[in-house]
mmCIF entry with sequence, helices, sheets and N, C-alpha, C, O atoms, coordinates in Angstrom:
data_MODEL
# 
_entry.id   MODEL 
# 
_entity.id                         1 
_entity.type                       polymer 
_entity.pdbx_number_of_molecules   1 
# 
_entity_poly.entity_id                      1 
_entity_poly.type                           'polypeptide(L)' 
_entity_poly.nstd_linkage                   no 
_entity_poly.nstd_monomer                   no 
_entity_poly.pdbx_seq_one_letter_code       
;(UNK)(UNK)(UNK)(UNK)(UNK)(UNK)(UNK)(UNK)(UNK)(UNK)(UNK)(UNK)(UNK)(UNK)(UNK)(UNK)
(UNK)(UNK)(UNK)(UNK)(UNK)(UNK)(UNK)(UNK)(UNK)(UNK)(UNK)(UNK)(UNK)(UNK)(UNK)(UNK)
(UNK)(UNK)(UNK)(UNK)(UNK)(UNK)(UNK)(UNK)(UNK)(UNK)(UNK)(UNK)(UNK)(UNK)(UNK)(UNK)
(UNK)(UNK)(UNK)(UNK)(UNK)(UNK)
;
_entity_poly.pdbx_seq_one_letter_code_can   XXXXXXXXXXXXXXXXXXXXXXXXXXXXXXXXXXXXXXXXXXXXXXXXXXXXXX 
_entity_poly.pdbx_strand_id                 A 
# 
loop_
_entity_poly_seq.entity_id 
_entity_poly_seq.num 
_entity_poly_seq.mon_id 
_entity_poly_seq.hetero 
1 1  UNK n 
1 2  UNK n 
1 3  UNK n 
1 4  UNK n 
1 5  UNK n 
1 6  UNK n 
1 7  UNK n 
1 8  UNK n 
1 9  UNK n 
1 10 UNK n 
1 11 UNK n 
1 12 UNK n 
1 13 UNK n 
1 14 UNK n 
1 15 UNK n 
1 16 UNK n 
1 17 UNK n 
1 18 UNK n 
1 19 UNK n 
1 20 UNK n 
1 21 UNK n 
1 22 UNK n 
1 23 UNK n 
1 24 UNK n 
1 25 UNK n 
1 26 UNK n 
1 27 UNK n 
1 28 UNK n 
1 29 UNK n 
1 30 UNK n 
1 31 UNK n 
1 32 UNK n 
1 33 UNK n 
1 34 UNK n 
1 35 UNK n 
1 36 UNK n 
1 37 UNK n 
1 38 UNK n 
1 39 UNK n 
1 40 UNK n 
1 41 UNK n 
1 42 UNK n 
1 43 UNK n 
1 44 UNK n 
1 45 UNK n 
1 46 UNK n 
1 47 UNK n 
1 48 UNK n 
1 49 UNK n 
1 50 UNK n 
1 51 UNK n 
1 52 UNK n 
1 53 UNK n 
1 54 UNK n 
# 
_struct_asym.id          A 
_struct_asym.entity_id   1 
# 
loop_
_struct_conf.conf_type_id 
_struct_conf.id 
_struct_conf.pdbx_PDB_helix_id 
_struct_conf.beg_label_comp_id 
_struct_conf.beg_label_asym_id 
_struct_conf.beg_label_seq_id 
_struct_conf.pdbx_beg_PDB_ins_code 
_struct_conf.end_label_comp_id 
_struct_conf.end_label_asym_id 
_struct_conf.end_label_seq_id 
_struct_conf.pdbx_end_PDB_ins_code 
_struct_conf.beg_auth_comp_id 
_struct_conf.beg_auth_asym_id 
_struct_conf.beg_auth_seq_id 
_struct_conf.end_auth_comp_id 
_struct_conf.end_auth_asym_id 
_struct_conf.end_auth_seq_id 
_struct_conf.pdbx_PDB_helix_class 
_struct_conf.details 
_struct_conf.pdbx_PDB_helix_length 
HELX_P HELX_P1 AA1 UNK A 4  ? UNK A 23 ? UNK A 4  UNK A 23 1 ? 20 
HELX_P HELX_P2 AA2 UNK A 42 ? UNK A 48 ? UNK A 42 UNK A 48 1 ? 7  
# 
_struct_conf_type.id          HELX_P 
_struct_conf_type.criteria    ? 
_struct_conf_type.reference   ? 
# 
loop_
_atom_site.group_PDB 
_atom_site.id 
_atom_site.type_symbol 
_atom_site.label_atom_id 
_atom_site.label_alt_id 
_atom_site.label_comp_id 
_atom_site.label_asym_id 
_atom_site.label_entity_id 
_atom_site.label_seq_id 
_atom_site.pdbx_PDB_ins_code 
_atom_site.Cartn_x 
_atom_site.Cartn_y 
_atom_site.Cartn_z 
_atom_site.occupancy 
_atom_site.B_iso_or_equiv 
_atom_site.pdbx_formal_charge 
_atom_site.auth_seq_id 
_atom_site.auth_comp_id 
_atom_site.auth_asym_id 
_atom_site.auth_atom_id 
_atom_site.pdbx_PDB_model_num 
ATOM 1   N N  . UNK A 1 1  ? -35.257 53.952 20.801 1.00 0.00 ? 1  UNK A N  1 
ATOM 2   C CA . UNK A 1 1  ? -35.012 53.059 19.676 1.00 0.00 ? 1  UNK A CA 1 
ATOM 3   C C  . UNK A 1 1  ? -34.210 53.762 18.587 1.00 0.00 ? 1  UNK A C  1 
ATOM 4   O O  . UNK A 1 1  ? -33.257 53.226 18.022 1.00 0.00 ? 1  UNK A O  1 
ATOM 5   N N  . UNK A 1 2  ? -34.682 55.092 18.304 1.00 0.00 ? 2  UNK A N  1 
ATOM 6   C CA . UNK A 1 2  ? -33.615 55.521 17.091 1.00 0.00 ? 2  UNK A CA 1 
ATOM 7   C C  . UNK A 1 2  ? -32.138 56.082 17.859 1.00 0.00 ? 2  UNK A C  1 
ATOM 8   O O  . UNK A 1 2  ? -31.124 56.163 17.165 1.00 0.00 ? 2  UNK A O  1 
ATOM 9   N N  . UNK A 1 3  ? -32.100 56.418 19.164 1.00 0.00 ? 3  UNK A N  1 
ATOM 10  C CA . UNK A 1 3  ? -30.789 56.599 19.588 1.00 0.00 ? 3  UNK A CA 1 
ATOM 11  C C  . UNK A 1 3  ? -29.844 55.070 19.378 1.00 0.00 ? 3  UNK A C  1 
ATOM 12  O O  . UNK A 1 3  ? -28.674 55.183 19.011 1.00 0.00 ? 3  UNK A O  1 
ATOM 13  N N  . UNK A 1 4  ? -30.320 53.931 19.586 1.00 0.00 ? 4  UNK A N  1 
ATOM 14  C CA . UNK A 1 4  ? -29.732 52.807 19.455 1.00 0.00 ? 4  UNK A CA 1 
ATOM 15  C C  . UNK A 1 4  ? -29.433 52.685 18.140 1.00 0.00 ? 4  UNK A C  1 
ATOM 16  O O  . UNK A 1 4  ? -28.309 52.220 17.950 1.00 0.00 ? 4  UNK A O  1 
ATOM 17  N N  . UNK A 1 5  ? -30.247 53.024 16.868 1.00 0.00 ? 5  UNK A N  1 
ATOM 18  C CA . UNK A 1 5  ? -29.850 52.488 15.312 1.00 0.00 ? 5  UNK A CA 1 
ATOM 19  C C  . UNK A 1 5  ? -29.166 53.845 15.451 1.00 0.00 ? 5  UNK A C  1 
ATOM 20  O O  . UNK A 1 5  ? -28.769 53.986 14.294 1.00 0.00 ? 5  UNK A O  1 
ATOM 21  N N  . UNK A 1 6  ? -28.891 54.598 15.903 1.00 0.00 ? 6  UNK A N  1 
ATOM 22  C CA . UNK A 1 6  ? -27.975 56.004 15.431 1.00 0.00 ? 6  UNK A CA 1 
ATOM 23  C C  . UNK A 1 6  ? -26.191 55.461 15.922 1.00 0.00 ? 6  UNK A C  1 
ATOM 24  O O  . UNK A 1 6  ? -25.083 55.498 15.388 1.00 0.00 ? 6  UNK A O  1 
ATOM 25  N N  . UNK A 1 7  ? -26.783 54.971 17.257 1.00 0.00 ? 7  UNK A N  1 
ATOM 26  C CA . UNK A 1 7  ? -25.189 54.089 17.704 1.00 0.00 ? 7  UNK A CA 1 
ATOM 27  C C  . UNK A 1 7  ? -24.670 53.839 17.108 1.00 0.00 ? 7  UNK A C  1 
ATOM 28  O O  . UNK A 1 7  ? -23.573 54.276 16.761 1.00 0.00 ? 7  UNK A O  1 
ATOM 29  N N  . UNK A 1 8  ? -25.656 52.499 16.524 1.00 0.00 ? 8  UNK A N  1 
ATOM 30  C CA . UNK A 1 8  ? -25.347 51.572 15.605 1.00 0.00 ? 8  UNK A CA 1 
ATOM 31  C C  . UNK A 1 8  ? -24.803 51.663 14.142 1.00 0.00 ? 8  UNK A C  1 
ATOM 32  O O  . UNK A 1 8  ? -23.973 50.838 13.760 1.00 0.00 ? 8  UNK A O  1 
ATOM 33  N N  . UNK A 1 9  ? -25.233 52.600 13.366 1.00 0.00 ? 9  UNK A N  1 
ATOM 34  C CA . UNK A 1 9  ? -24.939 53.515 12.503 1.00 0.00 ? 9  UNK A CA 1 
ATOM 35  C C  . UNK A 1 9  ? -23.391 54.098 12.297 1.00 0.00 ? 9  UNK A C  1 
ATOM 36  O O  . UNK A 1 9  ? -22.580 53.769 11.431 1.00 0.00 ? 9  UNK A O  1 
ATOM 37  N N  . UNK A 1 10 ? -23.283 54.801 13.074 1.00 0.00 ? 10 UNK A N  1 
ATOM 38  C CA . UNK A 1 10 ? -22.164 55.121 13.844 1.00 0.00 ? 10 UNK A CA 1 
ATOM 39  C C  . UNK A 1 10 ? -20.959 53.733 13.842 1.00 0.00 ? 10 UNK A C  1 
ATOM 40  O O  . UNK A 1 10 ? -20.321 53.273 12.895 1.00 0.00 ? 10 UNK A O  1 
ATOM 41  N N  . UNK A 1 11 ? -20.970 53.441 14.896 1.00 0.00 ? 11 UNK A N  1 
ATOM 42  C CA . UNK A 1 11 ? -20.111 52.398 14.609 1.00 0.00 ? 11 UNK A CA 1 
ATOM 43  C C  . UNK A 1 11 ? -19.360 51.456 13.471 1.00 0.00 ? 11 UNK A C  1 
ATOM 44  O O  . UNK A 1 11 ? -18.245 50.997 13.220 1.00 0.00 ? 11 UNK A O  1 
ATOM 45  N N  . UNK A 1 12 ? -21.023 51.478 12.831 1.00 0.00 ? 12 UNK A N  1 
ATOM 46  C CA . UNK A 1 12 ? -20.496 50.320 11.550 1.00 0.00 ? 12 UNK A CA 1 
ATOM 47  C C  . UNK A 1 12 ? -19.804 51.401 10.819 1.00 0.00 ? 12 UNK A C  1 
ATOM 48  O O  . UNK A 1 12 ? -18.661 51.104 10.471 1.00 0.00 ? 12 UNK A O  1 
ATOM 49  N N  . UNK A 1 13 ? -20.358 52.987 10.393 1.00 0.00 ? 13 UNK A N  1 
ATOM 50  C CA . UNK A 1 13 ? -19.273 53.474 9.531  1.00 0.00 ? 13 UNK A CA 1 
ATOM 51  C C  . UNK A 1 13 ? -17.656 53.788 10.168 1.00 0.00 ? 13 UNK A C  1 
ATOM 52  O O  . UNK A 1 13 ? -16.652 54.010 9.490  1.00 0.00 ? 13 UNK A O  1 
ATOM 53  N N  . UNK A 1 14 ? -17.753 53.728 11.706 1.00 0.00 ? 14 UNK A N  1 
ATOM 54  C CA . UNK A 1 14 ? -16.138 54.076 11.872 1.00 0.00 ? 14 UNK A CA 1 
ATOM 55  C C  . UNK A 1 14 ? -15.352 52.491 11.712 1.00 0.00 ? 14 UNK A C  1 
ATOM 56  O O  . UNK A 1 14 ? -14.187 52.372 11.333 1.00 0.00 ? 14 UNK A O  1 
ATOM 57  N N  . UNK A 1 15 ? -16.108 51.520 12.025 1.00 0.00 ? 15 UNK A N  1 
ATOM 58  C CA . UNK A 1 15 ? -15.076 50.012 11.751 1.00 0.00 ? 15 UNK A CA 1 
ATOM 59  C C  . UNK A 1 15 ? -15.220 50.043 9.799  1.00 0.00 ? 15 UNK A C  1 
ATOM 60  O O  . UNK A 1 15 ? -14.429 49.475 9.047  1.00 0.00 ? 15 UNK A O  1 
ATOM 61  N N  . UNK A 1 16 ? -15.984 50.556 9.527  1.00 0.00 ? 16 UNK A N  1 
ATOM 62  C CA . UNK A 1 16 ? -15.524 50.350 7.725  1.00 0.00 ? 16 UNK A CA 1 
ATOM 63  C C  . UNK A 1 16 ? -14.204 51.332 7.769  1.00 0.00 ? 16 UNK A C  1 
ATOM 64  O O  . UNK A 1 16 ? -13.014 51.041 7.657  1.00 0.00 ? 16 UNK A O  1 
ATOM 65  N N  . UNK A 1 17 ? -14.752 52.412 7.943  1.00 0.00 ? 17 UNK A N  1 
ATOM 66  C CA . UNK A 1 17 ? -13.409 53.528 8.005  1.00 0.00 ? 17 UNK A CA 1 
ATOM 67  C C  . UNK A 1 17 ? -11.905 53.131 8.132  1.00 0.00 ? 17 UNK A C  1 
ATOM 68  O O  . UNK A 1 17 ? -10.915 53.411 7.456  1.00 0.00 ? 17 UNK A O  1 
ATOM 69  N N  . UNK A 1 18 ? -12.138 52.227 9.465  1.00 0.00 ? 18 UNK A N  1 
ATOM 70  C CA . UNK A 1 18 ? -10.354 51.830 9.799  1.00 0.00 ? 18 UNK A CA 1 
ATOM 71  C C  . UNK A 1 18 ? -10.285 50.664 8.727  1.00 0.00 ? 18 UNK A C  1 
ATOM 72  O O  . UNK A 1 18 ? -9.352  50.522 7.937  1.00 0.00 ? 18 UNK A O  1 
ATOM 73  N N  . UNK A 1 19 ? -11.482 49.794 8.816  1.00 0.00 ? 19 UNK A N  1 
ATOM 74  C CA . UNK A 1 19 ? -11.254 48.588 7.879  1.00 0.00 ? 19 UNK A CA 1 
ATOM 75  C C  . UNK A 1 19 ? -10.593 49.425 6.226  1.00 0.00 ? 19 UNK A C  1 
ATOM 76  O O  . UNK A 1 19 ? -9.431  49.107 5.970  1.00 0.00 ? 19 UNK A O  1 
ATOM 77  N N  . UNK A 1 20 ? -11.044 50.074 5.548  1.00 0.00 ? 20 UNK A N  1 
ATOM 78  C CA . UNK A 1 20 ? -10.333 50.742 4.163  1.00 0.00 ? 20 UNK A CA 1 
ATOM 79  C C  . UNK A 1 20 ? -9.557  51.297 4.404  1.00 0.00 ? 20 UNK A C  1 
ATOM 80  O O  . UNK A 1 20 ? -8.848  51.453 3.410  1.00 0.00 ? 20 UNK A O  1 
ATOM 81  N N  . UNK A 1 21 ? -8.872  52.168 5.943  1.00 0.00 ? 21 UNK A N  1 
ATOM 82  C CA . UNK A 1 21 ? -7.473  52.606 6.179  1.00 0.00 ? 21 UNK A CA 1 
ATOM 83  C C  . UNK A 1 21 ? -6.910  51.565 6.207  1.00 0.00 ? 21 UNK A C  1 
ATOM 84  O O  . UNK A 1 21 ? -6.835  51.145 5.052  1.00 0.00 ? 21 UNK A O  1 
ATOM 85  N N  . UNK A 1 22 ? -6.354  50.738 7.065  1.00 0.00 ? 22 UNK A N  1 
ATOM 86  C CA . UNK A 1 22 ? -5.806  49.649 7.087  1.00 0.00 ? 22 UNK A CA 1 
ATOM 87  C C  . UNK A 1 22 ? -5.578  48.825 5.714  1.00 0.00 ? 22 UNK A C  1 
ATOM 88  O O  . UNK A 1 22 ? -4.449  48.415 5.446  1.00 0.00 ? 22 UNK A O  1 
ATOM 89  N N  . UNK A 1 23 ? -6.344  48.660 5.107  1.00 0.00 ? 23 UNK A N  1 
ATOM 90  C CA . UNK A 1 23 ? -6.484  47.510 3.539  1.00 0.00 ? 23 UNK A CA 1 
ATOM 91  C C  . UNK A 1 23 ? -5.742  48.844 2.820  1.00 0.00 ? 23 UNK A C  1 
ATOM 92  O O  . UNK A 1 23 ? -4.813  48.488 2.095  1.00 0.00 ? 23 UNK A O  1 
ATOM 93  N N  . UNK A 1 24 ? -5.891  49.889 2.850  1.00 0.00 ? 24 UNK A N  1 
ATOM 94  C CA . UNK A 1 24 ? -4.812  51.021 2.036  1.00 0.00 ? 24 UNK A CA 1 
ATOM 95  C C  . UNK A 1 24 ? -3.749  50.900 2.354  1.00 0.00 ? 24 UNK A C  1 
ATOM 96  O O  . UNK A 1 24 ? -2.960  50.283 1.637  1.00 0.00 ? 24 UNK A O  1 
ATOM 97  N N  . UNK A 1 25 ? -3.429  51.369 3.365  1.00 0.00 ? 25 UNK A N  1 
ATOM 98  C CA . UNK A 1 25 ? -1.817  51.267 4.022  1.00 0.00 ? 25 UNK A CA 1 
ATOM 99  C C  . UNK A 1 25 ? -0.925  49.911 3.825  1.00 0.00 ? 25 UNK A C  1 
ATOM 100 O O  . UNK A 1 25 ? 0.283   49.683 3.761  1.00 0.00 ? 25 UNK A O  1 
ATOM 101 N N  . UNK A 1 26 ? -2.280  49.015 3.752  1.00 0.00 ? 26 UNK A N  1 
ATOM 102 C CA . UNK A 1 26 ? -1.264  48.024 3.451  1.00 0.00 ? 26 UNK A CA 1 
ATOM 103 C C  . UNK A 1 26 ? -1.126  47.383 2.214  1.00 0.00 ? 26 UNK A C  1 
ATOM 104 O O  . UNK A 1 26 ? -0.564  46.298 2.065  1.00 0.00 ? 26 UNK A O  1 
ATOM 105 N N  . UNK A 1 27 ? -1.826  48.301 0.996  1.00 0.00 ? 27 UNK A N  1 
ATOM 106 C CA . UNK A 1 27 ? -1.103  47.805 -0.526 1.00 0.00 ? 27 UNK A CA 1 
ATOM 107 C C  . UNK A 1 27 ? -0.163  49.313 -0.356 1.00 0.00 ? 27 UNK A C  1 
ATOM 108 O O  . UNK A 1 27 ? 0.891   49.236 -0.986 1.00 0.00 ? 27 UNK A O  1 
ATOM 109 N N  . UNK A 1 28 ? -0.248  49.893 -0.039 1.00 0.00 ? 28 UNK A N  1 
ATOM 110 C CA . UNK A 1 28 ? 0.858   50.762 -0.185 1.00 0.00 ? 28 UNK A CA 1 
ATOM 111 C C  . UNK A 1 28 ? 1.770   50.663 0.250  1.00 0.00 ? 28 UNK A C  1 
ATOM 112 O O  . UNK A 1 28 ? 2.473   51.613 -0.096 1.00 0.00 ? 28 UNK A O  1 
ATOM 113 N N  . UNK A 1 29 ? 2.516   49.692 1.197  1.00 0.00 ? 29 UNK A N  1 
ATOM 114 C CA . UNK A 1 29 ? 3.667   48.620 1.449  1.00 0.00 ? 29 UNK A CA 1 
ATOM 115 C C  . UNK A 1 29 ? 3.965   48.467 0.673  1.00 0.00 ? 29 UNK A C  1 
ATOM 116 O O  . UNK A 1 29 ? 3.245   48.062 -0.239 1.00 0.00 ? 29 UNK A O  1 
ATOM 117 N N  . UNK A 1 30 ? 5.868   48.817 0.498  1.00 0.00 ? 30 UNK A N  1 
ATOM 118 C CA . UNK A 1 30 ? 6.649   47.921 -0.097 1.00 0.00 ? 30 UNK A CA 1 
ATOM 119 C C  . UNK A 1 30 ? 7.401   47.199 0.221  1.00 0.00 ? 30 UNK A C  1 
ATOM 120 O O  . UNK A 1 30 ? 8.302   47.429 1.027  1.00 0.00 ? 30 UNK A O  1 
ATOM 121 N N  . UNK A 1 31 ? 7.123   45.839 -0.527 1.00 0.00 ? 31 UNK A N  1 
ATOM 122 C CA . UNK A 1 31 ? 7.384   44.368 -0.029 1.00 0.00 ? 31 UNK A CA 1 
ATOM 123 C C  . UNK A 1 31 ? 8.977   44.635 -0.776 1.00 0.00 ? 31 UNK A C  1 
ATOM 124 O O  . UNK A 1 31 ? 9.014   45.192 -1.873 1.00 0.00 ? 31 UNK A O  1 
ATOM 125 N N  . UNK A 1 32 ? 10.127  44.238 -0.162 1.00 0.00 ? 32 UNK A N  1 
ATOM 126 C CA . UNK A 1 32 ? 11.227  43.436 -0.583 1.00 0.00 ? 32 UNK A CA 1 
ATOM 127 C C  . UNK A 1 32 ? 11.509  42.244 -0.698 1.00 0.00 ? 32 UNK A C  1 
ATOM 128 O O  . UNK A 1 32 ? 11.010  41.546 0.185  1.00 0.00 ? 32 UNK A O  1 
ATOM 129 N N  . UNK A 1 33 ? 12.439  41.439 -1.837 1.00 0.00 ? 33 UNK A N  1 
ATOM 130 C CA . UNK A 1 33 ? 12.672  40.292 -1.893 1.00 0.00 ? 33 UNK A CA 1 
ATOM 131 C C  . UNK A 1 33 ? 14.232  40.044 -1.955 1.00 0.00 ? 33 UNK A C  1 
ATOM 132 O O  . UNK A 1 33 ? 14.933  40.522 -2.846 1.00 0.00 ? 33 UNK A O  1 
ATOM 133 N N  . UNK A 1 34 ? 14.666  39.330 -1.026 1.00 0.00 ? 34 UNK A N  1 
ATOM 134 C CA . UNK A 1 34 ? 16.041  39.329 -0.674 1.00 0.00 ? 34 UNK A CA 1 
ATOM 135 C C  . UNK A 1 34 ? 16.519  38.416 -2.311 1.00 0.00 ? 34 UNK A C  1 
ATOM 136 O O  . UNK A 1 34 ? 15.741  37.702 -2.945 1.00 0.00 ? 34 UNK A O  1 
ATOM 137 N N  . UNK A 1 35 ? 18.037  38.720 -2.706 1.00 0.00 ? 35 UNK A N  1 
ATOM 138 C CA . UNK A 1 35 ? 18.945  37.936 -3.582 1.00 0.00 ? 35 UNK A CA 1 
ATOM 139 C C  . UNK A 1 35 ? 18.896  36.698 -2.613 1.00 0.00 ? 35 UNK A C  1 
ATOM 140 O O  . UNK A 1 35 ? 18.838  36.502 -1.399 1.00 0.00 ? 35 UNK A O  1 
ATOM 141 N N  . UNK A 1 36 ? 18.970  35.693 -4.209 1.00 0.00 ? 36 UNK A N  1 
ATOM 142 C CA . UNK A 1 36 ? 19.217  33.936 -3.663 1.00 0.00 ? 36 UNK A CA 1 
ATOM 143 C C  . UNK A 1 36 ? 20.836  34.157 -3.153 1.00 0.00 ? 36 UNK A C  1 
ATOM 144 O O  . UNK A 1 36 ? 21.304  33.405 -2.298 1.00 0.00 ? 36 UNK A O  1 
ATOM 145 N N  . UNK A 1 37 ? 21.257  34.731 -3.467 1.00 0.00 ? 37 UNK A N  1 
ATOM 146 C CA . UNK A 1 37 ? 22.692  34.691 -3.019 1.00 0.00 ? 37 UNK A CA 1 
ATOM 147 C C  . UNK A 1 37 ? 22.770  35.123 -1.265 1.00 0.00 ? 37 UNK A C  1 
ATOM 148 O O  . UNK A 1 37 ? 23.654  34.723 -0.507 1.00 0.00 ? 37 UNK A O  1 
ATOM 149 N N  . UNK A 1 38 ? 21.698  35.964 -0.901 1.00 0.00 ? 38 UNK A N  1 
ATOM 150 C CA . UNK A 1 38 ? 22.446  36.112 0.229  1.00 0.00 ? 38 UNK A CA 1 
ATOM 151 C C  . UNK A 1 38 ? 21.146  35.366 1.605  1.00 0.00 ? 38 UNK A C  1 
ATOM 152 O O  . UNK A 1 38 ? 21.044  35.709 2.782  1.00 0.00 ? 38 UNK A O  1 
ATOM 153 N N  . UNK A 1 39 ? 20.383  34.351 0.882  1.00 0.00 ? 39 UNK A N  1 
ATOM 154 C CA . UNK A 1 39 ? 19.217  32.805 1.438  1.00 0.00 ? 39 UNK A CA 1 
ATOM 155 C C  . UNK A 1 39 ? 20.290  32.099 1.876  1.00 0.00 ? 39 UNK A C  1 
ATOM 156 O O  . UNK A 1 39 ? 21.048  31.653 1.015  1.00 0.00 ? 39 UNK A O  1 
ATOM 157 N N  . UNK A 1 40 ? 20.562  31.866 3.197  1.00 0.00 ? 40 UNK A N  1 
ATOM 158 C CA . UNK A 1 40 ? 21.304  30.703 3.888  1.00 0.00 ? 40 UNK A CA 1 
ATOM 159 C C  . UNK A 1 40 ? 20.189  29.913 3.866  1.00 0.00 ? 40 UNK A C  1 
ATOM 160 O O  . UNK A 1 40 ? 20.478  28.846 4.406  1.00 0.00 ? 40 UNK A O  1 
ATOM 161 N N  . UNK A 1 41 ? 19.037  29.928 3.494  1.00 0.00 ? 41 UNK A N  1 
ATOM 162 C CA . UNK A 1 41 ? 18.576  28.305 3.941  1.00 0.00 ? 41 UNK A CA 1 
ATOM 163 C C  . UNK A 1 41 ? 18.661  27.774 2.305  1.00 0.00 ? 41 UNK A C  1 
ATOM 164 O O  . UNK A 1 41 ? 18.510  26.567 2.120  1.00 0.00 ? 41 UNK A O  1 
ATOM 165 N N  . UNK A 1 42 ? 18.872  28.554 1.267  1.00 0.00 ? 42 UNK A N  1 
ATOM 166 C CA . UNK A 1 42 ? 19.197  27.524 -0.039 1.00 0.00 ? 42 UNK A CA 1 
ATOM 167 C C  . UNK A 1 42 ? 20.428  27.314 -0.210 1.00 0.00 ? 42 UNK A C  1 
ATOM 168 O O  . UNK A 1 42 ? 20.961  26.447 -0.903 1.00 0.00 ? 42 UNK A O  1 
ATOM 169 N N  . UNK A 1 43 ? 21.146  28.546 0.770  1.00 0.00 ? 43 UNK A N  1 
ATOM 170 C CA . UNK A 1 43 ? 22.725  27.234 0.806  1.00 0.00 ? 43 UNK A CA 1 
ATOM 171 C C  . UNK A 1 43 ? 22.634  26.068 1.599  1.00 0.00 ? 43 UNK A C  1 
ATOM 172 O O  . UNK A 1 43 ? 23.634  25.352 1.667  1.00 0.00 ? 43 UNK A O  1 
ATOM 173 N N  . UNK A 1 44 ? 21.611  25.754 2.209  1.00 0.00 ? 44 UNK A N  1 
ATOM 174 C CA . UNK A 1 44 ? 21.855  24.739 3.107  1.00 0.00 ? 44 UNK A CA 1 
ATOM 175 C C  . UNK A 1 44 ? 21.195  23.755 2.420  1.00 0.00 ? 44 UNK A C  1 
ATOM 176 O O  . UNK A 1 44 ? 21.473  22.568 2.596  1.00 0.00 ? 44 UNK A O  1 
ATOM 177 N N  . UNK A 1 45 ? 20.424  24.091 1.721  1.00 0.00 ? 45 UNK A N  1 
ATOM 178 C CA . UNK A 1 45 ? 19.226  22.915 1.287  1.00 0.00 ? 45 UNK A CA 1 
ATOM 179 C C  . UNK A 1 45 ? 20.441  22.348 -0.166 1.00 0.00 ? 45 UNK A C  1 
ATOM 180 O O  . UNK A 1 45 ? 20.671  21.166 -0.421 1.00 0.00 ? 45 UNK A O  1 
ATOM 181 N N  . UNK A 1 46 ? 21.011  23.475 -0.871 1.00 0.00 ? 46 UNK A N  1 
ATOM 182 C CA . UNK A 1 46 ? 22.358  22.659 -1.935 1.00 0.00 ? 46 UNK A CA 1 
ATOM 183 C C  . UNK A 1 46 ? 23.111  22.190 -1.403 1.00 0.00 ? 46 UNK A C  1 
ATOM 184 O O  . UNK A 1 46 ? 23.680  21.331 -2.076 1.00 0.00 ? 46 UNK A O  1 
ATOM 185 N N  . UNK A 1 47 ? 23.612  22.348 -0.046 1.00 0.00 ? 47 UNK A N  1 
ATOM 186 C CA . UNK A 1 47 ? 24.886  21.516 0.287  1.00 0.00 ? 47 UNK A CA 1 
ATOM 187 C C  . UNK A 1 47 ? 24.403  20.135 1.085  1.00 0.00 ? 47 UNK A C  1 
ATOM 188 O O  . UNK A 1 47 ? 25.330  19.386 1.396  1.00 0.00 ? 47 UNK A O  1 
ATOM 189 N N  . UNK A 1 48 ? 23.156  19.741 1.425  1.00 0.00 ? 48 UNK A N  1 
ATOM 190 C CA . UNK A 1 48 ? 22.533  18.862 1.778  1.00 0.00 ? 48 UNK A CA 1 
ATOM 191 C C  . UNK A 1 48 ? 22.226  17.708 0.706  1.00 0.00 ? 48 UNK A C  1 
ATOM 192 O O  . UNK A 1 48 ? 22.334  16.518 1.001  1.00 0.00 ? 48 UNK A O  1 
ATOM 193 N N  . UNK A 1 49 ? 21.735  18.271 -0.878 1.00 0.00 ? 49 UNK A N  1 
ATOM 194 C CA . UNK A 1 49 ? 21.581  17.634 -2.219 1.00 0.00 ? 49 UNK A CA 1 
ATOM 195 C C  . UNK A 1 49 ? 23.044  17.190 -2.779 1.00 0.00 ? 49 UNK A C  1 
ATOM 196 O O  . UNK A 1 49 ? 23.235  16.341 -3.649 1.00 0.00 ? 49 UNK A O  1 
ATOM 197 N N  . UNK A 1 50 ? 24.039  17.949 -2.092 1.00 0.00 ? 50 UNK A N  1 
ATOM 198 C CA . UNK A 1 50 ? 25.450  17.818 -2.492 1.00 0.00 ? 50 UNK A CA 1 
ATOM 199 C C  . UNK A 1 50 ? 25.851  16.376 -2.051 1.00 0.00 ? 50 UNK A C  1 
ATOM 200 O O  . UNK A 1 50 ? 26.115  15.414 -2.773 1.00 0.00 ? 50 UNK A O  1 
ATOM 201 N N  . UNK A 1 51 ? 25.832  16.460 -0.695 1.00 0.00 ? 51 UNK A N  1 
ATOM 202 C CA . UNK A 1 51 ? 26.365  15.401 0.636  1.00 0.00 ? 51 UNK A CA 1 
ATOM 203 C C  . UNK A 1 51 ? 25.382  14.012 0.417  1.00 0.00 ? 51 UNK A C  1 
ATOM 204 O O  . UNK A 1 51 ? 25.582  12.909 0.925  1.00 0.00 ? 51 UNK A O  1 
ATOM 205 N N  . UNK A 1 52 ? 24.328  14.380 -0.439 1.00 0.00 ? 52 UNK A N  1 
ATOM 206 C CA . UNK A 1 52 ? 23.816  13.175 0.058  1.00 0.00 ? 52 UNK A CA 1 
ATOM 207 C C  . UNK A 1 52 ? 24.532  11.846 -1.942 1.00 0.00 ? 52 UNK A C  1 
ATOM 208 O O  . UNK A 1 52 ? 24.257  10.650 -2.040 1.00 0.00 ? 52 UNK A O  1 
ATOM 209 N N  . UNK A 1 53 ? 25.061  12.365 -2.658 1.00 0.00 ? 53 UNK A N  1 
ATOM 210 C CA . UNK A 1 53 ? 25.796  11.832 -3.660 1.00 0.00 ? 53 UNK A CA 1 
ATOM 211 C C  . UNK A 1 53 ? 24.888  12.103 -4.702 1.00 0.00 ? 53 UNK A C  1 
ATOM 212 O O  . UNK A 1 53 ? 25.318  11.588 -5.734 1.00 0.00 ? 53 UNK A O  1 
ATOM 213 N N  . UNK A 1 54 ? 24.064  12.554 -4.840 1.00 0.00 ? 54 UNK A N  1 
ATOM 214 C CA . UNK A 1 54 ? 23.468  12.890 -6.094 1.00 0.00 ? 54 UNK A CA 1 
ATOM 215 C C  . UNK A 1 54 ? 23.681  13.581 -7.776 1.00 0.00 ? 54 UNK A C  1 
ATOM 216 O O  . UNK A 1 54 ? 22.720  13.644 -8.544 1.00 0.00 ? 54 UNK A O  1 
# 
C-alpha cells in the first residue's frame, strides 16, 4: 500500500513539473503581429466593400 501512494506521489509531482515547464515556455514566447499592410485578407475584405457600391 505505501509503495502504491509513493507511485502515486511520484507521478503527480513529475506531471505538475512538465505542466509549469510547459505554461513557462510558453509566456516566454514571442508572439508577432504582422503590418495591416502586408494582411491580404483585409485587402480583400476592402476591395469587396469597394465593388459592392458603398
Amino acid at each position: 500500500m505505501l509503495a502504491i501512494l509513493i507511485v502515486s506521489i511520484i507521478i503527480v509531482l513529475v506531471v505538475l513539473f512538465l505542466a509549469v515547464s510547459t505554461t513557462s515556455k510558453a509566456y516566454q514566447y514571442k508572439h508577432t503581429v504582422d503590418d495591416l499592410e502586408e494582411n491580404p485578407h483585409l485587402n480583400h475584405y476592402e476591395n469587396e466593400e469597394n465593388s459592392d457600391g458603398k
